[in-house]
N, C-alpha and C positions, 0 to 999 in steps of 0.2 A: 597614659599609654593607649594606642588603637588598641583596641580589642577584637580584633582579624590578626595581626600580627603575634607569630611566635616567640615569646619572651626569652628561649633561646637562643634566639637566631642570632649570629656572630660568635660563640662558643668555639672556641678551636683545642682539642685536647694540648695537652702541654706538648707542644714542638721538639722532638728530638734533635741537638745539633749534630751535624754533620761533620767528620772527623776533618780537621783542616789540614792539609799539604806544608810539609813541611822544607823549606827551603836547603839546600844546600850550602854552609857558610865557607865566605869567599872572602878575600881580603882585597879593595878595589887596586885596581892598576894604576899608579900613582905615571904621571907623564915625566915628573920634574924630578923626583925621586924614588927609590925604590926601597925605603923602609916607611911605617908608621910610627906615633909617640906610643906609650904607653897608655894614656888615657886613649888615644885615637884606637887601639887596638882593642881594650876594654870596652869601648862606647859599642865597635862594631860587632862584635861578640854576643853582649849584652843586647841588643837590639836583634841578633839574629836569635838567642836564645830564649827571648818574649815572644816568640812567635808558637814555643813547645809548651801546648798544655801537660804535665803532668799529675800519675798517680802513685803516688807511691808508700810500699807496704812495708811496715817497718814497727819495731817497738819504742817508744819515747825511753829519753835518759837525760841527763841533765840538763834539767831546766832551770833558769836563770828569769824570771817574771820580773817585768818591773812595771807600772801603775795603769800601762796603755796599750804594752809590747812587750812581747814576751822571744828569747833565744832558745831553743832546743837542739839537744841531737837527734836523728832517726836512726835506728842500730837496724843489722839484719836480723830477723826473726826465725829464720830458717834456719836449726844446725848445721842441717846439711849442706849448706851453703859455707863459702869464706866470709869473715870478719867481715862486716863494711859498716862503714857512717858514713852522711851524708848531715849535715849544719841545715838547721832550717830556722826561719824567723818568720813570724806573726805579726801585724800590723794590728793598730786601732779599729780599723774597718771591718776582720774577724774575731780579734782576741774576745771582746766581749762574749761574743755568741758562742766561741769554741771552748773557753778558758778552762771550762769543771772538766774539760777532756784530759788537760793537761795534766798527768799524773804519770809516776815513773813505772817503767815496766807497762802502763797498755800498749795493746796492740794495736793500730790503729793504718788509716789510710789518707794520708794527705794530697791534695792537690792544690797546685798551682805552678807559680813559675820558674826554672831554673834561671841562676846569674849569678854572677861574679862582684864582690862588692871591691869599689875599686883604692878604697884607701888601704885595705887590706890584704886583697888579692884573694880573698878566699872566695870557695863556690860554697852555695847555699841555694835554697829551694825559698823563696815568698810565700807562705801559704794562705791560702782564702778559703779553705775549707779543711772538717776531721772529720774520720769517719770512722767508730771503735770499730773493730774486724774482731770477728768470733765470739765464741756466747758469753767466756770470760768478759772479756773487754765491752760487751754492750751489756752485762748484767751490770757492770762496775759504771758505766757510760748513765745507764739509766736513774741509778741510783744518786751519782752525781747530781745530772740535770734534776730529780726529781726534789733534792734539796736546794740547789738553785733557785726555781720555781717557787718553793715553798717559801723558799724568804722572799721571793717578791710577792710575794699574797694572789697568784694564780691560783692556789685552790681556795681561800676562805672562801666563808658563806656569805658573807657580804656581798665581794663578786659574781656572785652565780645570778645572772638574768632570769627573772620567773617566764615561769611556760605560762601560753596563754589557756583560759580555761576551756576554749574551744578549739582545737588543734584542723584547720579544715587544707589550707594552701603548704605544704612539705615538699622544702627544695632539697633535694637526694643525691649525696654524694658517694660513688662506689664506681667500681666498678662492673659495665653490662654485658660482662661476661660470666661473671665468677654467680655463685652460689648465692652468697648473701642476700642479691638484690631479689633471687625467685623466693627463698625464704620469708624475705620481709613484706613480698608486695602477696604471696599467698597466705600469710597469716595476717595481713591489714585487714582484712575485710571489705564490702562493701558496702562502705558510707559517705558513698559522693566526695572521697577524698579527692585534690586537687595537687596530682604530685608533678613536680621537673624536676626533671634526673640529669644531672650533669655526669657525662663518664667519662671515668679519673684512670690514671696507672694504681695504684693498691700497694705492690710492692716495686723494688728495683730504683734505678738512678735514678728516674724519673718521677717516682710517688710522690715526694716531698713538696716538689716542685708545680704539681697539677691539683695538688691537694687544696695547696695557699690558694692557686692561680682559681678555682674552684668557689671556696669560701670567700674572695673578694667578688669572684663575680654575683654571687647571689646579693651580698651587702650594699654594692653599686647600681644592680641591674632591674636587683626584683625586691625595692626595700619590703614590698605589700605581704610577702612569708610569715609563716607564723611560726615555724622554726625550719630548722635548717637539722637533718641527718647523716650523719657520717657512721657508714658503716663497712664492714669486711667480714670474712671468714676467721679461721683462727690460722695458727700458725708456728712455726719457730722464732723466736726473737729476731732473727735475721730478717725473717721475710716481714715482721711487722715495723722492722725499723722507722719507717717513715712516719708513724702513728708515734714515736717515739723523738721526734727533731722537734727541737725549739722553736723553728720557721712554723712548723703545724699549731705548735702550743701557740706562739702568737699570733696566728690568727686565727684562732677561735677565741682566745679573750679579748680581743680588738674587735670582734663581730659586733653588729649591733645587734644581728639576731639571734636570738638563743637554739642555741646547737646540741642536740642528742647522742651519743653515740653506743655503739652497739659491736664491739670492735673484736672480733675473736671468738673465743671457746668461755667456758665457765672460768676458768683459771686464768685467764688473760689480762692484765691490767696493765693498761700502756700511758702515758703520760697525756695522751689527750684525753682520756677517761677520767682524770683528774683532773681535766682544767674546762674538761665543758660541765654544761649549765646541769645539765644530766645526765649520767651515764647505767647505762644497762649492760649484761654479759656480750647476749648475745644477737645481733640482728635480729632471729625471732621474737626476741625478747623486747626491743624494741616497736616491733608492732603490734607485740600482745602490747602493752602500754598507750599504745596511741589508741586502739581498738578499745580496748575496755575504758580508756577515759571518755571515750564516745560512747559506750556502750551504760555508763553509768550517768554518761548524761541524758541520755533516753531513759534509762528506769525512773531516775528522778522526774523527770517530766510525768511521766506515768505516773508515779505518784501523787505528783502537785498538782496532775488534773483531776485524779480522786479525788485528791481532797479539798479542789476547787467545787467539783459534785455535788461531795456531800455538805459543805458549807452553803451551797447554794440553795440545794433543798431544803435545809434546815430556816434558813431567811425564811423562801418563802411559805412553808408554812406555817413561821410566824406573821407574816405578812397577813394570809390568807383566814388567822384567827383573828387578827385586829379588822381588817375588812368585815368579819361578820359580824364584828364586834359593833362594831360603825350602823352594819346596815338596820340590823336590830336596835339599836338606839335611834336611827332616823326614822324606821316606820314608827317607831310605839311615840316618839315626842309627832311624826307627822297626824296622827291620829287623835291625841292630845288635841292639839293645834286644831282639828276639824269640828270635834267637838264644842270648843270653848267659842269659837267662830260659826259655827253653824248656820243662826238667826242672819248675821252680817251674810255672809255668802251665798244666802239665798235673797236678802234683798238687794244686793248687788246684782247678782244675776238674774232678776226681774226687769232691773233699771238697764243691762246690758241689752236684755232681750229687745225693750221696745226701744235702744236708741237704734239698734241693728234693724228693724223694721221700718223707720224712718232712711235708713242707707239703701238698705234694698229697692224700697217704693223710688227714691231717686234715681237709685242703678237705672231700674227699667226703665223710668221716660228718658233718661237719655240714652238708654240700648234701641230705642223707636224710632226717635228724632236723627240718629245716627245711619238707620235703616234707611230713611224717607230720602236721606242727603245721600245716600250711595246712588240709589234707584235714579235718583235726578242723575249726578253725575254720569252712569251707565248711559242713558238715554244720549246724553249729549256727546260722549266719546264715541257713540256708535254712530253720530251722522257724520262727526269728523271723517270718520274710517271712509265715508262712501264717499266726502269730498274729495278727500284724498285719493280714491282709487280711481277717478276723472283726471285729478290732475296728471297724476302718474302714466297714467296714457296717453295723457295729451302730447307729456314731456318725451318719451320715450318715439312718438311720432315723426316729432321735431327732430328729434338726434339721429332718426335714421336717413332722413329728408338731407339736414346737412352732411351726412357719411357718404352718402352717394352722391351727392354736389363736389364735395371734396376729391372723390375718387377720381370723378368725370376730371378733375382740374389737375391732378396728378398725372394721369394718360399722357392728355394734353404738352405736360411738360418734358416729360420721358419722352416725348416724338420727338422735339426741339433738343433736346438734351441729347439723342442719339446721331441727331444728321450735324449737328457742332461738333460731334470725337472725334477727335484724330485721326486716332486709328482707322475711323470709317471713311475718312478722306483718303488715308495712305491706301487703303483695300484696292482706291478706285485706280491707281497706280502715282499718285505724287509719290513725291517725296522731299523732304526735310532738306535744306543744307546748314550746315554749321562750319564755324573758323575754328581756328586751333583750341582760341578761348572759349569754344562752348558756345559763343553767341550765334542766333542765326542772323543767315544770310539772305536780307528783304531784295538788295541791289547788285547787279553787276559789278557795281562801279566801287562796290566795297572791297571788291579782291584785285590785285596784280598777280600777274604773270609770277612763275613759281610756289605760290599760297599753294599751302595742306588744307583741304578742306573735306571734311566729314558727313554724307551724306547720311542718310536714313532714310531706307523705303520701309513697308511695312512690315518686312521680316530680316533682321539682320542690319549687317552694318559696312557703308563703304567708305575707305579712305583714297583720295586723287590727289593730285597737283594741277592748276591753275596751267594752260598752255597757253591761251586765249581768252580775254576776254570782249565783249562787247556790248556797249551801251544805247 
């Protein structure tokens, strides 16, 4: 990665869609006839009817499951309301992810598409998504999904990604509006932490959705993390739903990086609190964690430099006892040594003395004879000097001798050089003639009658026509 560039940068909060236009259905104008088949009449229906996303609020009843797909009813939930049902069917493509929802009597919120099934003629809803509605139906939802998870081994310990010992790069997911995020980033501390904040929805239709879209982009974008934070306020069940969908559990167990959370009040425990790596109460709580793991890696240090100190001093001075250990052993054996050697050391250093008097007496006759050869040399490089300061004159005579011969020969030429210019012929009033091709004109007899010819006086330029000529 550059490292000028914001890691960042290309992050778009989760895209709200825009409600789509729903068409008017119409039955085409047949030319040749004026009814449709029945299938032709279901196809068109059906076709205008995929075009209506719906949501709809209702309590489940008879359910009919079978390995892949599952048939329900949706009843009204409102007393105050008349009777109604509505048939709705679940495909392969949701059942998995929604299935623990399906129990009879929740309240719940489905979306997807109305139509007409057409070997049967009945109407029904396709659903591609559940959504428990109210505190019953998400304490009951919860509890579901939470034993769901549980048998697929989303919480053991096994699963849990270790934190690394040094926590420095934290990619931050929350929302940068709400509370949690000033909570966590003013009880962090200041220890060169290295945080990106990706901002999420929290709660509403859209959490779930920006939560995933979130935790993939840190596991894509920014493998370099040392963990990844997910954090919020606290809440009512409702508002913390999103921290509660299976979409959020799976991805943070599919993270490769291990994910913190901090999700709510003291009493809060939501399903991704049990499927990350670690989970804490409360956002502050999560950056006392991060702070004091750094904060105990500093004491430590502190410590191990102590008692790097004191280990060090102690070395040396055992060191510093064997050293005098040593030196006292070397004077009292070198003194030994002097003793026993004595007699030797002083006839040696007799026999040194006069061979070094023999070297000296040398030194000097040729420090003399050295002397004598200089003195010669001197004498002889000092008459060079005077020969040479003759000839140097001599030469320097000659060169000015020739510079003014040379000059005198340059005049000379410049006179000759100026009465051959052109130009100083044209002054005197010629002029120049030229043919159309540029060449000049030496002769009369080189032009006829009608020729363009191109004069040149000395300033400027004429062009004529040939009227006459004569030779």
């Amino acid at each position: 990665m550059d490292k000028n560039k914001d890691p960042l940068d290309g992050w778009d909060l989760f895209n709200q869609p825009e409600d789509e236009k729903i068409d008017e259905i119409s039955l085409p104008q047949a030319k040749e006839k004026q009814y449709v088949s029945v299938t032709e009449f279901l196809d068109i229906v059906n076709e205008k009817l995929a075009n209506i996303e719906c949501r709809v609020l209702g309590e489940i009843s008879d359910i009919n499951a079978r390995d892949r797909y599952c048939f329900f009813v949706l009843k009204e939930s409102n007393p105050e309301l008349e009777s109604a049902v509505v048939e709705c069917f679940i495909g392969w493509r949701s059942f998995e992810t929604y299935k623990h929802l399906l129990q009879d009597g929740m309240q719940v919120i489905v979306s997807g598409y109305p139509g007409i099934y057409k070997k049967s003629g009945r109407f029904r809803i396709e659903v591609i998504k559940i959504e428990p509605f109210g505190e019953g139906a998400l304490k009951q939802a919860f509890e579901a999904l939470k034993k769901k998870l549980e048998a697929k081994g989303y919480f053991a310990p096994e699963h849990k990604k270790p934190l690394p010992d040094i926590i420095q790069k934290i990619g931050l997911i929350t929302s940068g509006a709400g509370a949690a995020i000033k909570d966590f980033l003013k009880n962090l501390g200041h220890y060169g932490f290295q945080i990106y904040h990706l901002n999420v929805f929290v709660e509403g239709d859209y959490a779930e959705d920006s939560i995933i879209s979130a935790i993939k982009y840190f596991n894509r974008n920014m493998p370099y993390l040392d963990v990844i934070v997910l954090i919020r306020g606290g809440g009512s069940l409702e508002s913390l739903k999103a921290f509660n969908a299976e979409g959020v559990a799976d991805a943070i167990f599919d993270s490769r990086l291990p994910v913190i959370t901090g999700i709510g009040h003291e009493r809060d425990i939501t399903i991704a609190d049990y499927v990350a790596d670690k989970s804490l109460s409360t956002p502050t709580a999560v950056a006392t964690f991060i702070r004091d793991q750094r904060e105990q890696i500093i004491q430590n240090l502190l410590l191990l430099q102590d008692d790097i100190v004191s280990l060090a001093e102690s070395i040396i001075e055992d060191i510093s006892a064997t050293v005098d250990t040593f030196q006292q052993n070397i004077f009292s054996n070198f003194e030994n040594i002097l003793q026993r050697y004595s007699f030797s050391i002083r006839h040696c250093a007799e026999r040194m003395h006069g061979r070094l008097k023999l070297v000296f007496d040398s030194y000097r006759l040729v420090e003399r004879k050295f002397a004598e050869n200089v003195s010669e040399w001197y004498l002889y490089i000092k008459q060079l000097h005077g020969h040479l300061s003759v000839l140097n004159q001599s030469i320097i005579g000659n060169f000015q001798a020739c510079l003014e011969q040379f000059a005198t020969r340059i005049k000379v030429a410049h006179a000759h050089l100026v009465s051959l210019d052109p130009e100083s012929i044209l002054k005197r009033g010629y002029s120049i003639v030229y043919d159309e091709n540029g060449n000049v004109i030496k002769d009369a007899a080189n032009t006829k009658k009608g020729d363009v010819i191109n004069i040149k006086p000395y300033r400027g330029k004429i062009i004529s026509k040939v009227e006459e000529t004569e030779t």
